[in-house]
FIKE-606716 format. One line per field, with one value per residue (C-alpha): residue number from 0; residue in one letter; x, y, z. Coordinates in steps of 0.001 Angstrom, whole numbers, plus 500000, padded with zeros to 6 digits. Layout:
k: [NUM,...]
r: [a,...]
X: [X,...]
Y: [Y,...]
Z: [Z,...]
END
This chain:
k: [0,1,2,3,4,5,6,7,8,9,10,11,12,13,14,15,16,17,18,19,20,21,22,23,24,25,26,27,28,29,30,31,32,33,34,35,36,37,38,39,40,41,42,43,44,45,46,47,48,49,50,51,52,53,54,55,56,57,58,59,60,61,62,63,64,65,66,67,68,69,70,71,72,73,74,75,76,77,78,79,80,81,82,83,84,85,86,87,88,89,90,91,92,93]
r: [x,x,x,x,x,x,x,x,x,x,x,x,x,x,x,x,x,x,x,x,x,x,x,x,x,x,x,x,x,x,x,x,x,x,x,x,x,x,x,x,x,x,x,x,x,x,x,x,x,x,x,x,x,x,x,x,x,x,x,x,x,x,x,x,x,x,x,x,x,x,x,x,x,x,x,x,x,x,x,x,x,x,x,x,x,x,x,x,x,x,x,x,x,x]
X: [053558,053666,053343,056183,056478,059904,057081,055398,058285,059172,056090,056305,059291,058023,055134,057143,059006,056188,054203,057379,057864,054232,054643,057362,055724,053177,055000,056558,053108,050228,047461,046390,042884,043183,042796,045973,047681,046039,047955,051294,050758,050135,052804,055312,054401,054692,058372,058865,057498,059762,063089,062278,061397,064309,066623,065642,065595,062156,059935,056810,056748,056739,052615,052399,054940,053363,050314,051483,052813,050558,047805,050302,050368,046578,045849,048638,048686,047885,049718,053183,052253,052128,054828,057155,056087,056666,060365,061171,059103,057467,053534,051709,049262,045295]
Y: [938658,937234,933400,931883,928542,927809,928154,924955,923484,924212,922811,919726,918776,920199,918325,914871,915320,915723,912887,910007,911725,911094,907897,907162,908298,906052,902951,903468,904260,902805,903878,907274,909325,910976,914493,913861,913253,916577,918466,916861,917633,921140,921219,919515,922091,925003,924106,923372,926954,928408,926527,927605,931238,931336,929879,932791,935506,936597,935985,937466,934689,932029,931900,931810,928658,927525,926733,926039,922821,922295,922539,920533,917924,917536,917327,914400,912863,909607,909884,910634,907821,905250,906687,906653,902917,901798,903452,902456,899145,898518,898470,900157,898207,899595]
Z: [472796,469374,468612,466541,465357,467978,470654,469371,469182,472353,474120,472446,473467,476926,476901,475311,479081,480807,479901,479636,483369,484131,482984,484688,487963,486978,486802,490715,491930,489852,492032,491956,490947,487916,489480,490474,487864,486341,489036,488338,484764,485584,488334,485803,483167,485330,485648,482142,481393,484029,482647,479281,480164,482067,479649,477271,479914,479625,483020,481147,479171,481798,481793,478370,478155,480880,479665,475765,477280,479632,476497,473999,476652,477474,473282,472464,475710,474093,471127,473259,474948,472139,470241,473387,473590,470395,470877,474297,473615,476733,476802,479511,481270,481751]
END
């Protein structure tokens, strides 16, 4: 499988969902260990990989997008976070 630059793209925007969906999650429930908010990121980027691999008709690829968002994700957690606050404008609350 070759790496092309629509593959980034694609897991950032996969990984943009993910965490403004974590966050989300986070505001209805705002106690949780942060294992477990490792497995929803994995769980939520598991189906991200599977929409997109689907979407193109290629199940092969489903790992491989899979974990490109799951990595994307993990790297700019914080900086999605901050730039989806200063858009939305709401502050999160440590």
């Amino acid at each position: 499988m070759e790496f092309q630059v629509v593959d980034f793209a694609i897991w950032a925007a996969g990984a943009v969902i993910v965490t403004g969906s974590i966050q989300a999650i986070k505001k209805l429930w705002k106690k949780g260990p942060s294992w477990l908010w490792l497995i929803v990121t994995m769980a939520m980027s598991a189906l991200a990989g599977y929409a997109y691999a689907s979407s193109i008709g290629n199940s092969h690829s489903l790992i491989w997008h899979a974990l490109g968002i799951f990595a994307v994700t993990q790297l700019f957690y914080r900086t999605i976070v901050k730039r989806l606050e200063a858009v939305i404008g709401v502050q999160s609350k440590k």
